[in-house]
C-alpha positions as a Markdown table, in Angstrom:
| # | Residue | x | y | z |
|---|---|---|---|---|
| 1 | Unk | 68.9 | 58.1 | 185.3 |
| 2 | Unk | 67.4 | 61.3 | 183.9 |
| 3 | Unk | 65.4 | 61.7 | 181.5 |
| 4 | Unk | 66.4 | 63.0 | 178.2 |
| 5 | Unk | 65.5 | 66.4 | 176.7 |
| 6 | Unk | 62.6 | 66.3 | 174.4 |
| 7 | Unk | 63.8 | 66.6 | 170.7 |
| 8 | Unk | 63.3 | 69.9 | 169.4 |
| 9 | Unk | 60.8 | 70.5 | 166.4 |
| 10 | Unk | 63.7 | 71.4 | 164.3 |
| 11 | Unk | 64.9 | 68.2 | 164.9 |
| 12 | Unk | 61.8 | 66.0 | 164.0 |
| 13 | Unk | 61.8 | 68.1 | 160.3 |
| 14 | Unk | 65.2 | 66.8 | 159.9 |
| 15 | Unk | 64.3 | 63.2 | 160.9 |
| 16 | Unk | 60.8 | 63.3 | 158.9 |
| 17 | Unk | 62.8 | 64.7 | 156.0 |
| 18 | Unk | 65.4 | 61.8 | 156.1 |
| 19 | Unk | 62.8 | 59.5 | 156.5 |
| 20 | Unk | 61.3 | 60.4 | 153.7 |
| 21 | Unk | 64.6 | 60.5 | 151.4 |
| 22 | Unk | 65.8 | 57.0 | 152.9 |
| 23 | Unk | 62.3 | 55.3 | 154.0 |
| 24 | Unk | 61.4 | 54.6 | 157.3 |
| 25 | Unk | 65.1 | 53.1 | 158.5 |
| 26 | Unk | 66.0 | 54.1 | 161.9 |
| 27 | Unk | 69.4 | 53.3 | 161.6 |
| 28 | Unk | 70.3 | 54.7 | 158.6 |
| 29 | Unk | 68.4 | 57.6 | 159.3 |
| 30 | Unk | 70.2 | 58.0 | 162.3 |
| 31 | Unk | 73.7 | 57.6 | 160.7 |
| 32 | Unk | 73.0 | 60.8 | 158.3 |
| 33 | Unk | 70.9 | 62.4 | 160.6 |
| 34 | Unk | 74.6 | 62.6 | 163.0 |
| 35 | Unk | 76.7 | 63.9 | 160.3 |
| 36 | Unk | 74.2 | 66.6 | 159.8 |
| 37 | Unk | 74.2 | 67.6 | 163.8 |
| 38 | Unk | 77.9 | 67.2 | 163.6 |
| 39 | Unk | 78.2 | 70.1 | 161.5 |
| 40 | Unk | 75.3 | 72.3 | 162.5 |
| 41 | Unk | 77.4 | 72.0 | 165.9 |
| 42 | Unk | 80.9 | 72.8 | 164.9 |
| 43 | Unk | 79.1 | 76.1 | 162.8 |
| 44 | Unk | 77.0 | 76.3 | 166.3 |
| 45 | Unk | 73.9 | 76.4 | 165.2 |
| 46 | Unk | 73.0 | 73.1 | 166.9 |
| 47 | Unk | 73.3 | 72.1 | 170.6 |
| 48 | Unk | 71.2 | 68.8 | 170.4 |
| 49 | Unk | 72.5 | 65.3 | 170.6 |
| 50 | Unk | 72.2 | 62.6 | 168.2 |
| 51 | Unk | 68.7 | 60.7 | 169.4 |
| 52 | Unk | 69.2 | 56.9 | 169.3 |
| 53 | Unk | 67.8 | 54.5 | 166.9 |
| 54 | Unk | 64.8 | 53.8 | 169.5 |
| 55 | Unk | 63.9 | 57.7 | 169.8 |
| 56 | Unk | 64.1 | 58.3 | 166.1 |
| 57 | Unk | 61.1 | 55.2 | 165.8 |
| 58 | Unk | 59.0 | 56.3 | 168.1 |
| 59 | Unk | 59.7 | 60.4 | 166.1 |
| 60 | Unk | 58.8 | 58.7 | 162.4 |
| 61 | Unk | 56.3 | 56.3 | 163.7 |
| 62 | Unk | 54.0 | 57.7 | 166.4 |
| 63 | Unk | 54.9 | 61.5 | 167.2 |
| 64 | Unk | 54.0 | 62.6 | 163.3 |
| 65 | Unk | 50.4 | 60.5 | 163.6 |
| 66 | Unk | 49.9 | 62.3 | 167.1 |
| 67 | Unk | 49.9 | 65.8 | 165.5 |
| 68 | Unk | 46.8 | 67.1 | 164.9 |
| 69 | Unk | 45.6 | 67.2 | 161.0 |
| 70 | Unk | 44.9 | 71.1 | 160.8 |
| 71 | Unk | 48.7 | 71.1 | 162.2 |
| 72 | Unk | 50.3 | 69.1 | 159.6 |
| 73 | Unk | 48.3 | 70.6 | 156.7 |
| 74 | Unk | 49.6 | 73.9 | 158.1 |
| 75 | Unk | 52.8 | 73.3 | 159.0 |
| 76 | Unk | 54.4 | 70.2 | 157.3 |
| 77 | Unk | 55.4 | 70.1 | 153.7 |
| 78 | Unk | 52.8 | 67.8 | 151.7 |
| 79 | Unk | 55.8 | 65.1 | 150.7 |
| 80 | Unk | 56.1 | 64.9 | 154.5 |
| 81 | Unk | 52.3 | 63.4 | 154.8 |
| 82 | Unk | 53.4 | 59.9 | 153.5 |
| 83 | Unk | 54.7 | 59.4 | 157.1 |
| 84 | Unk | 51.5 | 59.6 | 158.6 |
| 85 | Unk | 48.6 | 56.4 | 158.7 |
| 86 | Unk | 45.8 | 59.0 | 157.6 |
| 87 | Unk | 47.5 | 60.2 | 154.2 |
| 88 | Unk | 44.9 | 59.5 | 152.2 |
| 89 | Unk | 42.5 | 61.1 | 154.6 |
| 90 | Unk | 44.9 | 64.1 | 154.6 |
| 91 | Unk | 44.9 | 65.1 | 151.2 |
| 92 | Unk | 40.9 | 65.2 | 151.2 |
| 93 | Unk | 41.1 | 67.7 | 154.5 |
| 94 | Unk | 43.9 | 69.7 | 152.8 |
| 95 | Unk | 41.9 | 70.0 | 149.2 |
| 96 | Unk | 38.7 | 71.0 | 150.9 |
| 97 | Unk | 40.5 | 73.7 | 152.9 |
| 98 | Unk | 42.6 | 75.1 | 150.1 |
| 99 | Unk | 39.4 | 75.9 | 148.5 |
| 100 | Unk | 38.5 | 79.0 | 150.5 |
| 101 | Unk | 42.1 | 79.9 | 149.0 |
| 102 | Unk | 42.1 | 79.4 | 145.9 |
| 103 | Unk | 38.4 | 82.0 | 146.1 |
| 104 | Unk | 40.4 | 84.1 | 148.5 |
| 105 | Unk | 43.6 | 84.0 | 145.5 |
| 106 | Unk | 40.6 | 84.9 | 143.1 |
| 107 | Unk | 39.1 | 87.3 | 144.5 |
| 108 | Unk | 42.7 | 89.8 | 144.5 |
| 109 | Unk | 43.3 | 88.5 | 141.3 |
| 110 | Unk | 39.6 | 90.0 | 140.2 |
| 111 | Unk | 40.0 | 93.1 | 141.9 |
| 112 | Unk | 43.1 | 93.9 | 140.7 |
| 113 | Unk | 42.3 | 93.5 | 137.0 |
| 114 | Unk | 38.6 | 95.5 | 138.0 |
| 115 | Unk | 40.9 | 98.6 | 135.8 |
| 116 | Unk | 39.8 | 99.9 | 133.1 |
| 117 | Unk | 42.2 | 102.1 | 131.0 |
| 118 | Unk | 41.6 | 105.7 | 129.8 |
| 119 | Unk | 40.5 | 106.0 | 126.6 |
| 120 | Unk | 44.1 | 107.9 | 125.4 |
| 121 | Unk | 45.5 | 104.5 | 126.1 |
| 122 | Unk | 43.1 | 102.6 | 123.8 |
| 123 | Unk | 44.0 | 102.8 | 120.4 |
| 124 | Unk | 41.5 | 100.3 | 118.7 |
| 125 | Unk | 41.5 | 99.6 | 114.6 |
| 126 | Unk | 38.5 | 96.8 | 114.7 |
| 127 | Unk | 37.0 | 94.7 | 117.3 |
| 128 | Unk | 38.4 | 91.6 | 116.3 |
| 129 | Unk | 37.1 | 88.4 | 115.6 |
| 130 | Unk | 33.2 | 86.9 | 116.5 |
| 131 | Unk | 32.8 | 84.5 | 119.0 |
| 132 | Unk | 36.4 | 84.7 | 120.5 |
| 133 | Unk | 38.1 | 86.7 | 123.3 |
| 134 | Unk | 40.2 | 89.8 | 122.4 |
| 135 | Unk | 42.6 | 92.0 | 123.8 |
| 136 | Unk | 45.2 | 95.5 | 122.6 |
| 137 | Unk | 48.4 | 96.3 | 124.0 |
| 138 | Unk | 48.1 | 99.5 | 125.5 |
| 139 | Unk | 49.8 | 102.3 | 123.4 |
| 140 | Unk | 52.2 | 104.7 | 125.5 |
| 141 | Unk | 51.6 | 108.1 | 126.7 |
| 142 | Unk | 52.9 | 110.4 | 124.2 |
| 143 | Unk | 53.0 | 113.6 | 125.9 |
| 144 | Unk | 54.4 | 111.7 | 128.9 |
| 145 | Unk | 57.4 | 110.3 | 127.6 |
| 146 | Unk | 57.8 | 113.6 | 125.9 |
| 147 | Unk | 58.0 | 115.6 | 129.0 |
| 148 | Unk | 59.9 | 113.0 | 130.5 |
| 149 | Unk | 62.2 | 113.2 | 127.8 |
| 150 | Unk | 62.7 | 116.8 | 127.9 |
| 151 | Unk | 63.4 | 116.4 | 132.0 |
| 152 | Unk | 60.5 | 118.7 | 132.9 |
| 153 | Unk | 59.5 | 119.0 | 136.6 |
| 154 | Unk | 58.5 | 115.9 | 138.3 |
| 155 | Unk | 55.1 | 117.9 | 139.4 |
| 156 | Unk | 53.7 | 118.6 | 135.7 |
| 157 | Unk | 54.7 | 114.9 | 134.8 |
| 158 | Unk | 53.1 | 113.5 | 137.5 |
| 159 | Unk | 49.9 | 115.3 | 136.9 |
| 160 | Unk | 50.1 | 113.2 | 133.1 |
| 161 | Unk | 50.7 | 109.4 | 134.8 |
| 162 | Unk | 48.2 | 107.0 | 134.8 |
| 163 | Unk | 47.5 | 103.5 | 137.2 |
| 164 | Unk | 49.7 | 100.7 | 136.4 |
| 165 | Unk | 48.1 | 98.5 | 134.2 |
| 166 | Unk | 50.8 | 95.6 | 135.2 |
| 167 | Unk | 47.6 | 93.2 | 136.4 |
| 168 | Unk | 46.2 | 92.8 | 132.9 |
| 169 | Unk | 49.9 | 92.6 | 131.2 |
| 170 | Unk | 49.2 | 96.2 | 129.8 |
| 171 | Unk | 46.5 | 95.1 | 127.9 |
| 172 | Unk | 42.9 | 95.7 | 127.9 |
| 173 | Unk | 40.2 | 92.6 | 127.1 |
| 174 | Unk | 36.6 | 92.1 | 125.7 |
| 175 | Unk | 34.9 | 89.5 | 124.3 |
| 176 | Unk | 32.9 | 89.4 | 121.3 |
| 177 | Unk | 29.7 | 86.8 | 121.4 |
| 178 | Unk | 28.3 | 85.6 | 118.3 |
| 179 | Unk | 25.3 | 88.3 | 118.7 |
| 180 | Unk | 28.2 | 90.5 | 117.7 |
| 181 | Unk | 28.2 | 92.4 | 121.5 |
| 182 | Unk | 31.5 | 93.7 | 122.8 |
| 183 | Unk | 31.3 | 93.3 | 126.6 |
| 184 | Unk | 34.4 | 94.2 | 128.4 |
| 185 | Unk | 36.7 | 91.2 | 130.0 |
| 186 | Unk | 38.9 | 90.0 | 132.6 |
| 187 | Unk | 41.2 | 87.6 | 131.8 |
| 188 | Unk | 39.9 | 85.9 | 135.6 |
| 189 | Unk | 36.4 | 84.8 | 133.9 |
| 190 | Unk | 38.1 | 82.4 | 132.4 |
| 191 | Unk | 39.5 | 80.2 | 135.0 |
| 192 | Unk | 37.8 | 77.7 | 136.5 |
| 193 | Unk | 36.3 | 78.8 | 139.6 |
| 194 | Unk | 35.5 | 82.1 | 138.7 |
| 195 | Unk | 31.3 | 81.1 | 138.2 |
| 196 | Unk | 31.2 | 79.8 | 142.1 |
| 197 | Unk | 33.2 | 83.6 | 143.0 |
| 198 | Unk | 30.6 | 85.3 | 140.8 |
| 199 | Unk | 27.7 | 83.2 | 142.2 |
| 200 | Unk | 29.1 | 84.3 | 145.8 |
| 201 | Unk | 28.3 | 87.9 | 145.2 |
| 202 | Unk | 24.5 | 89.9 | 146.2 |
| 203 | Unk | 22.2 | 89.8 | 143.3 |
| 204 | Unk | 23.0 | 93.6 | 143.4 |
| 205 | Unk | 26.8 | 93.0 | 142.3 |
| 206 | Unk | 26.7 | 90.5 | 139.9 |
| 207 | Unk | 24.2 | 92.9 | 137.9 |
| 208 | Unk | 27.1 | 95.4 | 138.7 |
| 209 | Unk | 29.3 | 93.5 | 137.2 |
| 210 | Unk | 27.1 | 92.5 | 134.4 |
| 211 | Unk | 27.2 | 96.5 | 133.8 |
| 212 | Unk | 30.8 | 96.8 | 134.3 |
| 213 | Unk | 30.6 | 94.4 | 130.6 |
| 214 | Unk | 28.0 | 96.1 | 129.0 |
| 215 | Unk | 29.4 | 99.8 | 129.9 |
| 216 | Unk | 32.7 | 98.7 | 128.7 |
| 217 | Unk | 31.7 | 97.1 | 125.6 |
| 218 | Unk | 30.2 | 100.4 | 124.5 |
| 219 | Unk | 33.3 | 102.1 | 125.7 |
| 220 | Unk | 35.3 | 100.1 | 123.6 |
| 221 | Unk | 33.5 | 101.1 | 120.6 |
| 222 | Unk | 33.5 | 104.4 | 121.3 |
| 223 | Unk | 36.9 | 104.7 | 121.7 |
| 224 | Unk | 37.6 | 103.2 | 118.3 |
| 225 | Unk | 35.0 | 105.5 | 116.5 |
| 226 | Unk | 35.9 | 108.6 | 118.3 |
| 227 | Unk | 40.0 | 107.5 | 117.0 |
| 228 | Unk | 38.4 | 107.3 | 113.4 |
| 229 | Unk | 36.4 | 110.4 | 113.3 |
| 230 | Unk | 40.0 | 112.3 | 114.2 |
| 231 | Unk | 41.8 | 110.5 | 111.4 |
| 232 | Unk | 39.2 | 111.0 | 109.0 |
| 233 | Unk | 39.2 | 114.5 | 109.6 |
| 234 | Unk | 42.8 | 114.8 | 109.9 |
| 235 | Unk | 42.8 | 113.2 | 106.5 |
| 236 | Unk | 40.2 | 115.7 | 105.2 |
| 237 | Unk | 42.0 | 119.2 | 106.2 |
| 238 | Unk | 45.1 | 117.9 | 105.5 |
| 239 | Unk | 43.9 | 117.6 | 102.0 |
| 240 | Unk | 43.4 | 121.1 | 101.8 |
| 241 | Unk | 47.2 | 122.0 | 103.0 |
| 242 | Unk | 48.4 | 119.5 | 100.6 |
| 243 | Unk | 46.1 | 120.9 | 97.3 |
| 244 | Unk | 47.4 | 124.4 | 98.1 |
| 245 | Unk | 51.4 | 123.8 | 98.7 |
| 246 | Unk | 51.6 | 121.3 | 96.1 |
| 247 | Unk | 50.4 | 123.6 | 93.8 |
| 248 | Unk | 52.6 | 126.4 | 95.4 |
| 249 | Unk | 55.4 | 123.5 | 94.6 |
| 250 | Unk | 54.6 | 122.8 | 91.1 |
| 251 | Unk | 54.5 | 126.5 | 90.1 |
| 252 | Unk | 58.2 | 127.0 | 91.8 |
| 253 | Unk | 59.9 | 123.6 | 90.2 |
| 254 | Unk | 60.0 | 121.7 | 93.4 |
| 255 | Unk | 60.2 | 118.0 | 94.1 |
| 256 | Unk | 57.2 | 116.7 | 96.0 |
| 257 | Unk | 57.7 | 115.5 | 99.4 |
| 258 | Unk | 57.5 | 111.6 | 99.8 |
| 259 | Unk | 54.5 | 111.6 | 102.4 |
| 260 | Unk | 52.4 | 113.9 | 103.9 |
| 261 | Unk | 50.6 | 113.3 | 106.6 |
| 262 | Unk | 51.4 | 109.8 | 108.7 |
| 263 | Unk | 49.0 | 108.1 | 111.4 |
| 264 | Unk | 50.5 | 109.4 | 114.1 |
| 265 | Unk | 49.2 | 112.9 | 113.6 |
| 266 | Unk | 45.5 | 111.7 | 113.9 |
| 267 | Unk | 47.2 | 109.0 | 117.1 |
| 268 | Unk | 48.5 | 112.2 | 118.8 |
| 269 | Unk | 45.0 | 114.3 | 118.5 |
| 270 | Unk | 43.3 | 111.7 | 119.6 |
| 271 | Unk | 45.5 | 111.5 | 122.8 |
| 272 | Unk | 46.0 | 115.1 | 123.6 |
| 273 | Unk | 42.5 | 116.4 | 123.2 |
| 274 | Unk | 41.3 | 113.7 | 125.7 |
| 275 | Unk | 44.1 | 114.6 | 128.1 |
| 276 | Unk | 43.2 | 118.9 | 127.2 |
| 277 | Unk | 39.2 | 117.8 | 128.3 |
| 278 | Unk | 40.9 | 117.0 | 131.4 |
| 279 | Unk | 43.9 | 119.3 | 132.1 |
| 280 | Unk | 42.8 | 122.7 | 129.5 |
| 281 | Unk | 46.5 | 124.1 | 130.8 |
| 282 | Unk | 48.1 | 121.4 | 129.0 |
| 283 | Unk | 47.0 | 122.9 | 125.4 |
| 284 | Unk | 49.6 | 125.4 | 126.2 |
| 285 | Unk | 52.1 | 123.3 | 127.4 |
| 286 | Unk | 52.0 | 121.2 | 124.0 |
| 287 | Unk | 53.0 | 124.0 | 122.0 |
| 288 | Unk | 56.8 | 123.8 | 123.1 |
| 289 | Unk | 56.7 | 120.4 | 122.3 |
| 290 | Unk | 57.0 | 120.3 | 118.4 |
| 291 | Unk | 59.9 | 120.4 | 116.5 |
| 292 | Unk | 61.5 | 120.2 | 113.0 |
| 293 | Unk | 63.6 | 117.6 | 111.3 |
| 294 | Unk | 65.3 | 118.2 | 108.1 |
| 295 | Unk | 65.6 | 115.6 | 106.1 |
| 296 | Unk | 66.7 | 116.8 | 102.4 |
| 297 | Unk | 64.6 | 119.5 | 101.0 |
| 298 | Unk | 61.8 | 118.3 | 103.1 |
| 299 | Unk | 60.9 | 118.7 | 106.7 |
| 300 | Unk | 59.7 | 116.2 | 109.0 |
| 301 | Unk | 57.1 | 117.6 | 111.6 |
| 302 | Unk | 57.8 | 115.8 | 114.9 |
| 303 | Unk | 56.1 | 115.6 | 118.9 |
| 304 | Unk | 58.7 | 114.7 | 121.7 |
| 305 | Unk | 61.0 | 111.8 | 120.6 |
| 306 | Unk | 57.8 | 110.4 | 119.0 |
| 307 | Unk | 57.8 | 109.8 | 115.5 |
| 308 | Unk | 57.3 | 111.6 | 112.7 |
| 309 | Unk | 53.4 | 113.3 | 112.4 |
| 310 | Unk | 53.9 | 114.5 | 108.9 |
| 311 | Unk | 56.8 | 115.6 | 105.9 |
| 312 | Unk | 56.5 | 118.7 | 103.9 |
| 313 | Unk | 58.6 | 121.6 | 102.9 |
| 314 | Unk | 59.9 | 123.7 | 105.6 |
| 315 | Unk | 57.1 | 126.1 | 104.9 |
| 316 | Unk | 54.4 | 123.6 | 105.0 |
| 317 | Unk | 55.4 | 122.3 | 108.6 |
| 318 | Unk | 54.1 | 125.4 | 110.4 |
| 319 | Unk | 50.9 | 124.9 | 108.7 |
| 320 | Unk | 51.2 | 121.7 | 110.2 |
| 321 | Unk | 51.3 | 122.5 | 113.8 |
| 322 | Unk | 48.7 | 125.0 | 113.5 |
| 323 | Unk | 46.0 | 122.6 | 112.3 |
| 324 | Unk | 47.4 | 119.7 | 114.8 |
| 325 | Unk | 46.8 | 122.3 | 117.8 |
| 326 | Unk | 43.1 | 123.6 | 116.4 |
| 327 | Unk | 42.0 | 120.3 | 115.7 |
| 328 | Unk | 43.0 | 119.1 | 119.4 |
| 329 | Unk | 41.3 | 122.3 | 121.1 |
| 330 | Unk | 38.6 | 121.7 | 118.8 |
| 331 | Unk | 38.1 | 117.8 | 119.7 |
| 332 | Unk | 38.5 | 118.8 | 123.5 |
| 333 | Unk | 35.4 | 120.1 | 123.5 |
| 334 | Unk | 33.9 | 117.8 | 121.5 |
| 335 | Unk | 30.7 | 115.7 | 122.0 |
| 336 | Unk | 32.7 | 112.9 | 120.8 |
| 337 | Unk | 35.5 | 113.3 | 123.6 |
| 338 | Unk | 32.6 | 114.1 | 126.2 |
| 339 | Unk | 31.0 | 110.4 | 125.4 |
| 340 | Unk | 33.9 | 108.7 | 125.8 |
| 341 | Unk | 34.9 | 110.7 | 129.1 |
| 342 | Unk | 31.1 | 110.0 | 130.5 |
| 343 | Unk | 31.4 | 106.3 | 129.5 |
| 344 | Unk | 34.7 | 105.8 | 131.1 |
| 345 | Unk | 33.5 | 107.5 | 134.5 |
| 346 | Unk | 30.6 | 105.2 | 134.4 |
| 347 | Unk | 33.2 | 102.3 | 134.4 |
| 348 | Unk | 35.3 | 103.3 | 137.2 |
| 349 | Unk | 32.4 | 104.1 | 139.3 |
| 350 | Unk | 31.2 | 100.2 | 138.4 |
| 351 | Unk | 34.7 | 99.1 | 139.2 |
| 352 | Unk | 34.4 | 100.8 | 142.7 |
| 353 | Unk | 31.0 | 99.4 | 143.6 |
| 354 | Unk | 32.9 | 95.9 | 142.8 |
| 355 | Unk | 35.8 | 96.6 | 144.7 |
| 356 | Unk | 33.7 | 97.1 | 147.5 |
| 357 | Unk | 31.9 | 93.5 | 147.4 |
| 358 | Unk | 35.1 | 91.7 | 146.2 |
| 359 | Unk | 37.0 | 93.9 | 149.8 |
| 360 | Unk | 34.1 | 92.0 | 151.9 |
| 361 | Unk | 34.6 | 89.0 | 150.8 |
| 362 | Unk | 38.2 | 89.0 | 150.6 |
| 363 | Unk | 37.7 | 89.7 | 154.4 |
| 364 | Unk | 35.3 | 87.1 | 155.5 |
| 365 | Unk | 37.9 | 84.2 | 154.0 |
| 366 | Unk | 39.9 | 82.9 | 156.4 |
């Protein structure tokens, strides 16, 4: 008589999945495990036989136990290790090797967040509360969306795009110890195993890393006084406008307008003159970018689609847009723009040097 063909792995799944579903039951394995060939061979996608009740024991009962451990762990659902005498033997093997993954899954997940936003992204009121974690959404790019808006040429928007920031959930993170430091933060440091991934690094990159924190911290707070300084003086010429039209308003009988100047016209100086630092051209390319709405006997004084930067009587609005665009050309030069520009360069250069360590070791894991 000769022999019959060797059942196909294929085939074993399906009797080590029934056997897991029904119990170790030949028979009634064997029963379901025909109705399923049945159809896989009218759709022909099957050419096997129904094994008997004698094959299927020997499949369930020895051929699982004969395959090697690294094979099953590899290859085999975990539900499917039940079959198997060494079970309990199995889980131990598969958690020890899962460990180099879970570092491996760490690592990426490090690296990734390892990026830090500019500062026009970072629009930061306080630091938050002592002794916890804290974290900003990301404010948009203004002039961005403007162009965008306005359909400009896909070249001079590109030049205003910056990274995705999808990894940290468009947010950026620090951490304020009860010292009162700000050290940046990854939302990795806290899970479990990131201490062992830290520990696993040179001397020289955990001190890099401890850099990255202290760097970022400052960078933070520079951000958020650099963002005050603007508003403040924003606040403080504006003034001046407001005295002399007011007055002007008075002596001609007219209402007063119901604001003046809003937050977003210190928010938009505080963007632009960063991105100007960068990209001088761009001062000139702003200037077609303001426009007028009229709402009454007032004007509103707007950027893009954005929202309104200020109210005032027609008159008044021109004004406006003069001291908006000195006050960015001014700021572009600043010392105050040049720190945070320095720190953030110091940051990405950190972020590099970490890359590089985390890339190694992301390599060596199996």
């Amino acid at each position: 008589m000769p022999r019959k063909p060797e059942l196909s792995f294929d085939l074993k799944m399906m009797i080590w999945e029934l056997a897991v579903e029904v119990g170790k039951r030949p028979e009634v394995i064997r029963n379901q495990l025909d109705a399923k060939l049945r159809r896989l061979r009218a759709e022909e996608k099957s050419c096997e036989d129904t094994p008997d009740v004698r094959t299927i024991k020997r499949v369930i009962e020895k051929d699982i136990n004969e395959l090697p451990r690294e094979f099953v762990i590899a290859r085999l659902p975990p539900y499917m290790w039940s079959l198997r005498e060494d079970y309990d033997e199995l889980k131990g093997l598969a958690s020890i090797q899962q460990r180099p993954t879970e570092k491996l899954a760490l690592a990426m997940e490090w690296r990734e967040q390892l990026n830090c936003p500019p500062p026009e992204l970072i629009f930061l009121d306080s630091l938050g509360r002592i002794g916890e974690d804290n974290s900003i959404a990301l404010k948009q790019d203004i002039l961005n969306i403007a162009l965008e808006d306005l359909r400009f040429n896909v070249r001079v928007t590109q030049t205003t795009l910056h990274p995705d920031y999808a990894s940290t959930a468009g947010r950026v993170f620090w951490e304020l110890p009860l010292d009162g430091s700000v050290k940046l933060l990854c939302p990795v440091e806290r899970q479990p195993h990131f201490q062992e991934l830290l520990a696993s690094l040179t001397e020289d990159g955990r001190q890099t890393f401890s850099n990255w924190k202290f760097v970022g911290g400052k960078y933070l707070v520079a951000c958020m006084r650099a963002r005050k300084t603007i508003h403040d003086q924003a606040e403080a010429r504006a003034g001046g406008l407001v005295m002399v039209h007011s007055r002007i308003g008075r002596n001609l009988g007219l209402p007063r307008p119901p604001s003046h100047l809003n937050a977003e016209f210190g928010d938009l100086i505080y963007q632009l003159s960063i991105k100007c630092r960068r990209s001088p051209n761009i001062l000139q390319l702003i200037q077609g970018l303001y426009d007028t709405r009229q709402t009454g006997l007032f004007c509103e004084l707007v950027f893009g689609p954005g929202e309104p930067l200020a109210t005032g009587w027609p008159g008044e609005v021109e004004n406006w847009i003069d001291l908006h665009q000195l006050m960015i050309k001014e700021f572009s030069q600043s010392e105050v723009i040049s720190q945070l520009m320095e720190l953030h360069e110091r940051i990405l250069g950190l972020e590099a040097k970490l890359k590089t360590a985390l890339n190694k070791i992301i390599a060596e894991e199996p």
